[in-house]
Gaussian input, Z-matrix of N, CA and C with variables (Angstrom, degrees):
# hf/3-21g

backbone

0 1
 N
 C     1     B1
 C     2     B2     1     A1
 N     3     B3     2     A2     1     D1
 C     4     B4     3     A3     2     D2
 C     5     B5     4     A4     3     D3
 N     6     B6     5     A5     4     D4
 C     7     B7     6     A6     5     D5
 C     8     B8     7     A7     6     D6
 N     9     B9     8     A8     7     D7
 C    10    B10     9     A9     8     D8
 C    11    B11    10    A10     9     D9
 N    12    B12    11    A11    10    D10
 C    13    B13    12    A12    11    D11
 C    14    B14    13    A13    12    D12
 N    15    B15    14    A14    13    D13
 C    16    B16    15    A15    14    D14
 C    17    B17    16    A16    15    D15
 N    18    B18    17    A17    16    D16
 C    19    B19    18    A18    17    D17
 C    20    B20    19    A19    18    D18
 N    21    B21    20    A20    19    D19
 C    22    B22    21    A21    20    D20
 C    23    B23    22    A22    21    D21
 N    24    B24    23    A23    22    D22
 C    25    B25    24    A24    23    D23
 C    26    B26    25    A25    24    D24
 N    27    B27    26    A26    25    D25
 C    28    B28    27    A27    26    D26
 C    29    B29    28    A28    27    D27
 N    30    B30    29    A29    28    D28
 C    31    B31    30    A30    29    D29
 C    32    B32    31    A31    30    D30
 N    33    B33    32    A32    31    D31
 C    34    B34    33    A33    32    D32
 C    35    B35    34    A34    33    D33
 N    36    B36    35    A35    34    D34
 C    37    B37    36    A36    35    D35
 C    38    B38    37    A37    36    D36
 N    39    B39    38    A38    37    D37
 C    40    B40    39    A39    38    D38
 C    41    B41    40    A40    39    D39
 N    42    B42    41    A41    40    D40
 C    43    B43    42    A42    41    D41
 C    44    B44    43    A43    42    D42
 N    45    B45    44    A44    43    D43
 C    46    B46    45    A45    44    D44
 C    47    B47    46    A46    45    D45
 N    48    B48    47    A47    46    D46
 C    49    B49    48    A48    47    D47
 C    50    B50    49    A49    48    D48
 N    51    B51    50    A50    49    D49
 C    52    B52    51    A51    50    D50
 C    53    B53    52    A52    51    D51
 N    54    B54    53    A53    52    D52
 C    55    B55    54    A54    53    D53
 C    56    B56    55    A55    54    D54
 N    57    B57    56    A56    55    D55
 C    58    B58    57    A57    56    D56
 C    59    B59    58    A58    57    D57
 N    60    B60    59    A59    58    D58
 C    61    B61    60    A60    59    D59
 C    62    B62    61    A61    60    D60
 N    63    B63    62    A62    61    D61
 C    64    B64    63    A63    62    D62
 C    65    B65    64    A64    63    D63
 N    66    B66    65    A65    64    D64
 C    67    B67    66    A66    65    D65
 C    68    B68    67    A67    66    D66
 N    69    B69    68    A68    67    D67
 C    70    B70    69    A69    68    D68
 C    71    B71    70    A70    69    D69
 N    72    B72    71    A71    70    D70
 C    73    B73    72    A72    71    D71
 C    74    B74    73    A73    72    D72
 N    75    B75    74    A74    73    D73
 C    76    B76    75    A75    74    D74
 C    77    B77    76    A76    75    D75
 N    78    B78    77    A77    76    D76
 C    79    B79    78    A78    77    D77
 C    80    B80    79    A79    78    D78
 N    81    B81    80    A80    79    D79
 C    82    B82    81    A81    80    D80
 C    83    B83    82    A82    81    D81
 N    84    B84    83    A83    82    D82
 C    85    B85    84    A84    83    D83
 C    86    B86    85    A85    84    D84
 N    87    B87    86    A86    85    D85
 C    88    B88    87    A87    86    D86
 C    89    B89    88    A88    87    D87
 N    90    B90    89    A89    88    D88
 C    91    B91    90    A90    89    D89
 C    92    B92    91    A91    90    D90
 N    93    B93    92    A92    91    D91
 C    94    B94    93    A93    92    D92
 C    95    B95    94    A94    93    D93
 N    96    B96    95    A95    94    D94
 C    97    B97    96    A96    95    D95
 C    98    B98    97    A97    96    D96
 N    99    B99    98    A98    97    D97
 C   100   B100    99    A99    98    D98
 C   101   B101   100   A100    99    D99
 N   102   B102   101   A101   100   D100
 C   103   B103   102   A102   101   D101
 C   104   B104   103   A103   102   D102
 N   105   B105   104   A104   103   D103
 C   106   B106   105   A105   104   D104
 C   107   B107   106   A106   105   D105
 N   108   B108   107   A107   106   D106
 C   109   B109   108   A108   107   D107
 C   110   B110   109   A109   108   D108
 N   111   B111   110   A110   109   D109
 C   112   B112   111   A111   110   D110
 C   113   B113   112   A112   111   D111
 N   114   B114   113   A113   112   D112
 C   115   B115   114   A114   113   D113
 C   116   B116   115   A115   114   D114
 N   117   B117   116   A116   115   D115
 C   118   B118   117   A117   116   D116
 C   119   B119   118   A118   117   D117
 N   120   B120   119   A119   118   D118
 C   121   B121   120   A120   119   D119
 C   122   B122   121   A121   120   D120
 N   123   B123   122   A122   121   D121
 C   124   B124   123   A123   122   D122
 C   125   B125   124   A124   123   D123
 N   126   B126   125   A125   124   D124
 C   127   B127   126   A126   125   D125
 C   128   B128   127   A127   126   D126
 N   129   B129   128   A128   127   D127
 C   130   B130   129   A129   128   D128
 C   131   B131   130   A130   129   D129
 N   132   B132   131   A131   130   D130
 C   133   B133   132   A132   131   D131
 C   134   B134   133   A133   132   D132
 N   135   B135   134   A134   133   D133
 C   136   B136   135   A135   134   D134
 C   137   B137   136   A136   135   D135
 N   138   B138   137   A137   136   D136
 C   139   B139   138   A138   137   D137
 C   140   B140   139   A139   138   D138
 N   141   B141   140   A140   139   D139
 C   142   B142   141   A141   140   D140
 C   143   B143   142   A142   141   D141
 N   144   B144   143   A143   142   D142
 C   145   B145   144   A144   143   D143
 C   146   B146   145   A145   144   D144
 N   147   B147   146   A146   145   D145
 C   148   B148   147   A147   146   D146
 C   149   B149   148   A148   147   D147
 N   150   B150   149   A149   148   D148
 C   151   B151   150   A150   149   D149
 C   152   B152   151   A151   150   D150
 N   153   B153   152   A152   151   D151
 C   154   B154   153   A153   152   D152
 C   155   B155   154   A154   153   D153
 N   156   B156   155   A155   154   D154
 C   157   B157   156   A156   155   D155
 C   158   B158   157   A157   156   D156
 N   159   B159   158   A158   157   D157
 C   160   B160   159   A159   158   D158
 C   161   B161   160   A160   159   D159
 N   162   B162   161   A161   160   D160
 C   163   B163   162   A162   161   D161
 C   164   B164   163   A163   162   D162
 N   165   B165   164   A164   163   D163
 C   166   B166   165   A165   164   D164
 C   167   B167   166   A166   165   D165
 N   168   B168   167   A167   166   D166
 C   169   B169   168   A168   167   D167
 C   170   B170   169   A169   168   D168
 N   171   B171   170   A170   169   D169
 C   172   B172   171   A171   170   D170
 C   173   B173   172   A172   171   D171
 N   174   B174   173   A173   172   D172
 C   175   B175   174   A174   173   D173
 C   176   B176   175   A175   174   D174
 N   177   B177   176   A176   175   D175
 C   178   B178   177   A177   176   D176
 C   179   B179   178   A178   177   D177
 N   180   B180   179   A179   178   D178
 C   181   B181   180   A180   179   D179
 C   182   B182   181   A181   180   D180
 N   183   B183   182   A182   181   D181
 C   184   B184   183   A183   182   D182
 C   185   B185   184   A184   183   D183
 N   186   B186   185   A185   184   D184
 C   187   B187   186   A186   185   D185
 C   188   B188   187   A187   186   D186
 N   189   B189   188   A188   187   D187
 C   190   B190   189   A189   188   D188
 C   191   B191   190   A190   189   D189
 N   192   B192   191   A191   190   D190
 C   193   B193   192   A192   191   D191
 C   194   B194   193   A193   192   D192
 N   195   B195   194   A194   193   D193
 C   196   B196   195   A195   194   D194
 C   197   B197   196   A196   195   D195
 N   198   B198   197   A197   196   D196
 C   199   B199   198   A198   197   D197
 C   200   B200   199   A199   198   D198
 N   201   B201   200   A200   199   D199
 C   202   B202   201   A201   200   D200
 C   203   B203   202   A202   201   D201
 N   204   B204   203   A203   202   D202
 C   205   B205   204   A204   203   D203
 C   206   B206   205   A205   204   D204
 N   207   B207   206   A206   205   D205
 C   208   B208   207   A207   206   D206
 C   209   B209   208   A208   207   D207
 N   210   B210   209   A209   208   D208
 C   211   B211   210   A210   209   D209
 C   212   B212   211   A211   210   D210
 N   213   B213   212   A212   211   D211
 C   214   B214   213   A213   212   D212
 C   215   B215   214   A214   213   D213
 N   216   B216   215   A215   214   D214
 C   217   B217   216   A216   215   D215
 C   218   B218   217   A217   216   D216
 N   219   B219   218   A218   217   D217
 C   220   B220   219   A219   218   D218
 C   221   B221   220   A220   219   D219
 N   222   B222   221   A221   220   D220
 C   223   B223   222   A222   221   D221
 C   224   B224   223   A223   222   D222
 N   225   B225   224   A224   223   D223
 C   226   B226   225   A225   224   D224
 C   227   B227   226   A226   225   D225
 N   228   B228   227   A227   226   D226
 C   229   B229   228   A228   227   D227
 C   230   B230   229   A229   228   D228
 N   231   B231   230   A230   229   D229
 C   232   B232   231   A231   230   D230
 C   233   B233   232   A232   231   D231
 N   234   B234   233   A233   232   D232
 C   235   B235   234   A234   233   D233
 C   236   B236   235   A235   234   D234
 N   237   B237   236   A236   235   D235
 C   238   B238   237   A237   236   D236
 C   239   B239   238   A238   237   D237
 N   240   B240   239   A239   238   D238
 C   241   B241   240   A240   239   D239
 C   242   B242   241   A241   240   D240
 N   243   B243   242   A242   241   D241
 C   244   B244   243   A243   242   D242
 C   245   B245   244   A244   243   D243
 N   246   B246   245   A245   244   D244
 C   247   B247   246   A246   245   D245
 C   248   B248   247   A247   246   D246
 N   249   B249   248   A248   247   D247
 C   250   B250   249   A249   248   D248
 C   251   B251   250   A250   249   D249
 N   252   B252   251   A251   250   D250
 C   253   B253   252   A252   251   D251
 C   254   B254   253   A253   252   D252
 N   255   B255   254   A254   253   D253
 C   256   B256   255   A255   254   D254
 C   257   B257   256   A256   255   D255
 N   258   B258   257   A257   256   D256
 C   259   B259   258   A258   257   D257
 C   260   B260   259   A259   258   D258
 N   261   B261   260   A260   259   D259
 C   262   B262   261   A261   260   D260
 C   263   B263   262   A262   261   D261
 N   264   B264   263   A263   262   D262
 C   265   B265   264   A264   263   D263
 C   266   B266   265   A265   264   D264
 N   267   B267   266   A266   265   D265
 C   268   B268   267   A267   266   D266
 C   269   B269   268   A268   267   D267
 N   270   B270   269   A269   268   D268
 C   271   B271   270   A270   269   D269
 C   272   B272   271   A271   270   D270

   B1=1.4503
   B2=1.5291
   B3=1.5627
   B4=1.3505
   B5=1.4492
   B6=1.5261
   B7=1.7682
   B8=1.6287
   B9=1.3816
   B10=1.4198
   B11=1.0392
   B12=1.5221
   B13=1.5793
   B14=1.2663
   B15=1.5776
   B16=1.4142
   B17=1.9605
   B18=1.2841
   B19=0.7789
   B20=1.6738
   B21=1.5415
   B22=1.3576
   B23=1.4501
   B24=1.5812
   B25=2.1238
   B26=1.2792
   B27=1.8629
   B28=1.5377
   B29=1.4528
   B30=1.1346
   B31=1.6387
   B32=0.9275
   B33=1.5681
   B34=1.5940
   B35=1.2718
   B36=1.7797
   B37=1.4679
   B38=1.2213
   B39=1.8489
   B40=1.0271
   B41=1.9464
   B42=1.1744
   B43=1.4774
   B44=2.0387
   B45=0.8028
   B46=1.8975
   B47=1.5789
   B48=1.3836
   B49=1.4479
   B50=1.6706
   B51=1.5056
   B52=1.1928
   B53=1.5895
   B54=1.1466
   B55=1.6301
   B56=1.8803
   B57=1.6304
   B58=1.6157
   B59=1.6692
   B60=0.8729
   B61=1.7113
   B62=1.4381
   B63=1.0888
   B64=1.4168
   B65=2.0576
   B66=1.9308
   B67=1.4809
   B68=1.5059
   B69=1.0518
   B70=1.5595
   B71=2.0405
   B72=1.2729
   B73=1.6449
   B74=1.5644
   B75=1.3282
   B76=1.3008
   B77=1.0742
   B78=1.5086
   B79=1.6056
   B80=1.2809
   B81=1.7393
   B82=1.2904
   B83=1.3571
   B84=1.1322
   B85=2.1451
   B86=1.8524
   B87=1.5670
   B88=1.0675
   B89=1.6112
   B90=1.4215
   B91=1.8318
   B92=1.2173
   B93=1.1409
   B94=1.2453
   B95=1.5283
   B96=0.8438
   B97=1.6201
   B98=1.5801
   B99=0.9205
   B100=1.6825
   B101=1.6662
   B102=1.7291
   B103=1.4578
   B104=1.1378
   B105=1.5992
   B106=1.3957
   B107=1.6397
   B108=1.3273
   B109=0.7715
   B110=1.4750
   B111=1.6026
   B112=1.7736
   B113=1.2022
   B114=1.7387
   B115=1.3787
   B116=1.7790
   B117=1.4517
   B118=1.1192
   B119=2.0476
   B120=1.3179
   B121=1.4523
   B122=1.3693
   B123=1.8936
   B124=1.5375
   B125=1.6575
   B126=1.2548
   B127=1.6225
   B128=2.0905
   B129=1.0003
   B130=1.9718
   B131=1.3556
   B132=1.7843
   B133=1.6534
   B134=1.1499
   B135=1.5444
   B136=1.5059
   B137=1.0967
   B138=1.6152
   B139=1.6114
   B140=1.7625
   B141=1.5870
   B142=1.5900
   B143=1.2779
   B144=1.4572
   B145=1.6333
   B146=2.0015
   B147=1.4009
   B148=1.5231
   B149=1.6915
   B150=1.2313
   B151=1.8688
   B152=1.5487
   B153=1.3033
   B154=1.8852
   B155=1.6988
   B156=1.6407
   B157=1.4514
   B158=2.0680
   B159=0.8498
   B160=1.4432
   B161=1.7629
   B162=1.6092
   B163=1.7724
   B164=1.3435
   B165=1.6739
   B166=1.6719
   B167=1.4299
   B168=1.2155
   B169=1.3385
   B170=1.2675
   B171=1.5182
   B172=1.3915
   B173=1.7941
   B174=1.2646
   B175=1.5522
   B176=1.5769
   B177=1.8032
   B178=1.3156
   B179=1.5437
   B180=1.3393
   B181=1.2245
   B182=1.6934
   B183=1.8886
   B184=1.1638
   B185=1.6051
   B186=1.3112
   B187=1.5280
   B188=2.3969
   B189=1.4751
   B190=1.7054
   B191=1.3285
   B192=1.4531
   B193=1.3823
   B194=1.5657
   B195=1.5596
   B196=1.7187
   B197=1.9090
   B198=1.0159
   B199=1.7248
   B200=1.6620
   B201=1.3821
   B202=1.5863
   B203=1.1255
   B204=1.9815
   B205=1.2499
   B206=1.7152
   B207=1.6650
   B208=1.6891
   B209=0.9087
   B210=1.6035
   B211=1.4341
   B212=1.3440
   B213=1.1719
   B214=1.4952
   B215=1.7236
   B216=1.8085
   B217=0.5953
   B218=1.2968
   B219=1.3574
   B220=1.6892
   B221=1.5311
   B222=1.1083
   B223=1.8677
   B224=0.8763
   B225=1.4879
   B226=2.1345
   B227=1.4034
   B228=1.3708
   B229=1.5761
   B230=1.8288
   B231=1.3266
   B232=1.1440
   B233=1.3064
   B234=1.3473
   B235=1.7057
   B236=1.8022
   B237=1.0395
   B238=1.4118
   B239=1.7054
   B240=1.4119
   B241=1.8154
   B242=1.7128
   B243=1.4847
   B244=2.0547
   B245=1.3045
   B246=1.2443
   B247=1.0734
   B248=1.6084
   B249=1.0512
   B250=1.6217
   B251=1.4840
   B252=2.0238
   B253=1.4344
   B254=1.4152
   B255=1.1970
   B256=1.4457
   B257=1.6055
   B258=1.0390
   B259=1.6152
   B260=1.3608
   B261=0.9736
   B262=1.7055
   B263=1.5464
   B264=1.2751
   B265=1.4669
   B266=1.4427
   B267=1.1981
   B268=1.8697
   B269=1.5277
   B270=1.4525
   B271=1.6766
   B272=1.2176
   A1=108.56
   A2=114.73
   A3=108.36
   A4=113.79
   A5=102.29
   A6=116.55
   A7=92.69
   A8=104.55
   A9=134.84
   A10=114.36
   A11=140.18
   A12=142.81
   A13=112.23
   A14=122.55
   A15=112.92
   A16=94.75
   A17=125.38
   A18=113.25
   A19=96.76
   A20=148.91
   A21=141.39
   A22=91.03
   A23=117.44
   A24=112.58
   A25=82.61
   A26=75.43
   A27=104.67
   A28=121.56
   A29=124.19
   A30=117.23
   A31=116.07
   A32=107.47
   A33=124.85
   A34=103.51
   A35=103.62
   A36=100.47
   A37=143.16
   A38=107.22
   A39=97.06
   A40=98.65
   A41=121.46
   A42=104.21
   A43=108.50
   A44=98.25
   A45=104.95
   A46=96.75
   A47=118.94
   A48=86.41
   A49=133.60
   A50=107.48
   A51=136.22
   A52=99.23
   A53=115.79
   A54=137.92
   A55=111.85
   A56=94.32
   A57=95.38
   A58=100.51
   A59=123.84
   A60=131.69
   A61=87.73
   A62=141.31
   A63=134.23
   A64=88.14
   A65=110.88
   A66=106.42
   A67=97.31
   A68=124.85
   A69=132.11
   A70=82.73
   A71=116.46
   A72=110.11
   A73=92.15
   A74=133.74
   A75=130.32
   A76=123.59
   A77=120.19
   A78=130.36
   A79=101.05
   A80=137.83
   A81=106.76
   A82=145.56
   A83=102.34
   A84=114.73
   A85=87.73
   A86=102.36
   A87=103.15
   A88=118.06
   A89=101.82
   A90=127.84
   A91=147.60
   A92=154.02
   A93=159.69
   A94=123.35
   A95=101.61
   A96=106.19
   A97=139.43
   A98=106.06
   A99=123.94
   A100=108.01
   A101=106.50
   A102=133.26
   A103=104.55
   A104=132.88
   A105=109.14
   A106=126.56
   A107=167.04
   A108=169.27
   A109=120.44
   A110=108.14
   A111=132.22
   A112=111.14
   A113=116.23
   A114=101.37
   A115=92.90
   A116=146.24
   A117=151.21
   A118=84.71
   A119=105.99
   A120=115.30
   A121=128.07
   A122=116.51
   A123=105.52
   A124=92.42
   A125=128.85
   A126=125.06
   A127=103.37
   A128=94.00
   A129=112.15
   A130=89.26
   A131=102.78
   A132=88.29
   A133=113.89
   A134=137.15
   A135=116.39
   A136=134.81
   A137=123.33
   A138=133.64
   A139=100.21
   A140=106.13
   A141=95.85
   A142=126.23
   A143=116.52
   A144=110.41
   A145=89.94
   A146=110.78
   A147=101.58
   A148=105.10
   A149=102.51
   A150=106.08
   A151=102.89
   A152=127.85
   A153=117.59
   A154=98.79
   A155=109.53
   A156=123.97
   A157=96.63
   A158=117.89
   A159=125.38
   A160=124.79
   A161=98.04
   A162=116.60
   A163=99.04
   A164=99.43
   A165=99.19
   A166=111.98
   A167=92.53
   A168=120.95
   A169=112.67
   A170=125.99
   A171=111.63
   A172=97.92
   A173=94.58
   A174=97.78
   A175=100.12
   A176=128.27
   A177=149.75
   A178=106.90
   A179=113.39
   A180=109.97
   A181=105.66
   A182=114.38
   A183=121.26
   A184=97.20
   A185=94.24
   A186=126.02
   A187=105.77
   A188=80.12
   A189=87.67
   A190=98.92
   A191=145.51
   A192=125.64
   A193=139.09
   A194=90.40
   A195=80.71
   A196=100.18
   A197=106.45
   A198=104.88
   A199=108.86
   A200=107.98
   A201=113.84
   A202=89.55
   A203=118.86
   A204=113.19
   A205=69.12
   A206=118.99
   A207=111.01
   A208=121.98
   A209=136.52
   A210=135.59
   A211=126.65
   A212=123.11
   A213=125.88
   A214=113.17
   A215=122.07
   A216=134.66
   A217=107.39
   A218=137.19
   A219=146.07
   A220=115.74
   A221=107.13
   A222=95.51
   A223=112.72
   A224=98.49
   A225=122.89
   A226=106.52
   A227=115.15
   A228=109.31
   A229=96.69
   A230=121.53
   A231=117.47
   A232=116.22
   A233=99.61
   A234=121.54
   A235=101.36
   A236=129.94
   A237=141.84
   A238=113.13
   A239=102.43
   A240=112.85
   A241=96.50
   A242=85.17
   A243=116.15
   A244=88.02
   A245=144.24
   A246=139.19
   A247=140.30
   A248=120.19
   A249=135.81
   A250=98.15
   A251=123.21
   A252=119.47
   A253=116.37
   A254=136.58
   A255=130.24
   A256=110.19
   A257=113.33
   A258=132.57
   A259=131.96
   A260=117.56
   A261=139.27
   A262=82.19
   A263=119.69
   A264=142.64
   A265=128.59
   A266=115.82
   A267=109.80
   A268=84.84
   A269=111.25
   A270=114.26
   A271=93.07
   D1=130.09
   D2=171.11
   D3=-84.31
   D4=145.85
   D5=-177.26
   D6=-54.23
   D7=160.45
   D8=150.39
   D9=-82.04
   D10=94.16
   D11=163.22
   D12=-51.89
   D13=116.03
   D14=166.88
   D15=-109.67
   D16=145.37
   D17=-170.05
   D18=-112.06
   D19=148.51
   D20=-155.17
   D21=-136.06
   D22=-24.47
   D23=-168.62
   D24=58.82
   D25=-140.44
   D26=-172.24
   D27=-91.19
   D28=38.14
   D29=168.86
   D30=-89.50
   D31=172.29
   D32=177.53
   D33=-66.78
   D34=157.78
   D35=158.42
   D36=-91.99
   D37=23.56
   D38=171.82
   D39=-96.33
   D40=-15.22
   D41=-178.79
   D42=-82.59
   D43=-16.50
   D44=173.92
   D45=-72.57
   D46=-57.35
   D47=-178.50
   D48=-77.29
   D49=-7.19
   D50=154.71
   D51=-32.37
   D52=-65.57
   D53=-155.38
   D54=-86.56
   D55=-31.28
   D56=171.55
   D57=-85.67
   D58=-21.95
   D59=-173.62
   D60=-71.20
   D61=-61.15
   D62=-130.07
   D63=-97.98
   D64=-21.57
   D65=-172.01
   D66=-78.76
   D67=-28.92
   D68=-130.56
   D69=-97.39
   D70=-12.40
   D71=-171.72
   D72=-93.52
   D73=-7.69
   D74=-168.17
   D75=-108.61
   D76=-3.78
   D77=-159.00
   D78=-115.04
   D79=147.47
   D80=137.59
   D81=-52.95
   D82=-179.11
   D83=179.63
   D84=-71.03
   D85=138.65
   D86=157.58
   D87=98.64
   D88=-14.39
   D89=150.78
   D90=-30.02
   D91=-11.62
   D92=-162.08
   D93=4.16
   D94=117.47
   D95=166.40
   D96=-133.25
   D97=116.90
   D98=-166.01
   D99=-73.83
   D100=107.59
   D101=178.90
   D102=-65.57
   D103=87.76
   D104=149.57
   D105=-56.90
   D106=140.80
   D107=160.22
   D108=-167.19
   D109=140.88
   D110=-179.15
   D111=-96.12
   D112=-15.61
   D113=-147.75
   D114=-67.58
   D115=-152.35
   D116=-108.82
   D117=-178.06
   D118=-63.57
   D119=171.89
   D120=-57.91
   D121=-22.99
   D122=-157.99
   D123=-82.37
   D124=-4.80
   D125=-176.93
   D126=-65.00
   D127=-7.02
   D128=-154.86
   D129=-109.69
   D130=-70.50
   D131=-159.66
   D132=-99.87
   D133=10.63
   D134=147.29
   D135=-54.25
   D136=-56.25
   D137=164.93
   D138=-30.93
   D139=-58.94
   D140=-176.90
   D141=-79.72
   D142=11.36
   D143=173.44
   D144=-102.87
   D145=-31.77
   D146=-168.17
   D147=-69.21
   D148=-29.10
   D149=171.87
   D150=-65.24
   D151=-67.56
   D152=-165.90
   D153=-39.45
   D154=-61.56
   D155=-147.41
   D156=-73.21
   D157=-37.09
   D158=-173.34
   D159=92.27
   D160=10.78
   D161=160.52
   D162=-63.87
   D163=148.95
   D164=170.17
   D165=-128.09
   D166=136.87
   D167=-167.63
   D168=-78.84
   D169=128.92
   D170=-151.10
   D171=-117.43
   D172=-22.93
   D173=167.84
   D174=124.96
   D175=-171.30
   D176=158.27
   D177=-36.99
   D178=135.03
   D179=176.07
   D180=-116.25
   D181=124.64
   D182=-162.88
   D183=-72.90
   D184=162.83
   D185=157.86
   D186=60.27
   D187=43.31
   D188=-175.53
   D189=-98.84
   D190=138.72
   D191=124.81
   D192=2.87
   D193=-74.30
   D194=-178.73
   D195=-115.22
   D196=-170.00
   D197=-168.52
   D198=-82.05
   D199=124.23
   D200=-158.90
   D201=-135.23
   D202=149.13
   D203=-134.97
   D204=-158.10
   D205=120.64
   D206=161.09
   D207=-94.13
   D208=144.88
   D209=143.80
   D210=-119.06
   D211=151.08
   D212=-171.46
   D213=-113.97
   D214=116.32
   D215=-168.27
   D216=-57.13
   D217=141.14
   D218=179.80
   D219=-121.53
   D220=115.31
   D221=170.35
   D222=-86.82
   D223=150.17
   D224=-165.49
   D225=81.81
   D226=34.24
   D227=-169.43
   D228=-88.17
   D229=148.90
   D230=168.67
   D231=-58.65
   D232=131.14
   D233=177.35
   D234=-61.43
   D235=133.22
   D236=156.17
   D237=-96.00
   D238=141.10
   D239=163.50
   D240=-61.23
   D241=132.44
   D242=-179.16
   D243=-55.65
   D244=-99.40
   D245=179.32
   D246=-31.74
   D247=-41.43
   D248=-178.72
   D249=-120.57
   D250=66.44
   D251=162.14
   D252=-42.50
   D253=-27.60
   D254=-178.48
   D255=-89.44
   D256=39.86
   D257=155.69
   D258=-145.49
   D259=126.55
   D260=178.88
   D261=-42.70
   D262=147.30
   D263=167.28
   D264=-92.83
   D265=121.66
   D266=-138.64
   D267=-70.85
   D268=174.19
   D269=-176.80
   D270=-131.16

């Protein structure tokens, strides 16, 4: 299966995971998708958004240009608020 490229540049990580939150509702379980991201933080807060939500985080992806970061989509993953991904989504 080919990855899903999300590409992040130069943003923060809180709007990339904004943007993987909003990819990760569209894909099936079992998906991959390739993190572009610069920020300095997404090495930190991916592992800890793929731990709350229950995506797994597969780690750095070798031999990229710029710093690319995988995760693998999971079904039954906790739903996050659209806006504020670093929160459980009220029910």
């Amino acid at each position: 299966m080919i990855p899903v490229v999300l590409d992040g540049g130069d943003r923060r990580c809180v709007l990339l995971l904004i943007e993987l939150r909003r990819l990760t509702t569209t894909l099936p379980a079992g998906s991959v998708i390739h993190l572009i991201a610069t920020d300095p933080a997404a090495p930190i807060d991916l592992p800890a958004w793929c731990h709350l939500t229950g995506h797994v985080y597969l780690g750095p992806v070798q031999d990229q240009e710029r710093p690319t970061f995988a995760v693998r989509v999971t079904a039954g993953a906790v739903t996050t608020a659209s806006e504020k991904p670093w929160h459980p989504a009220e029910v």
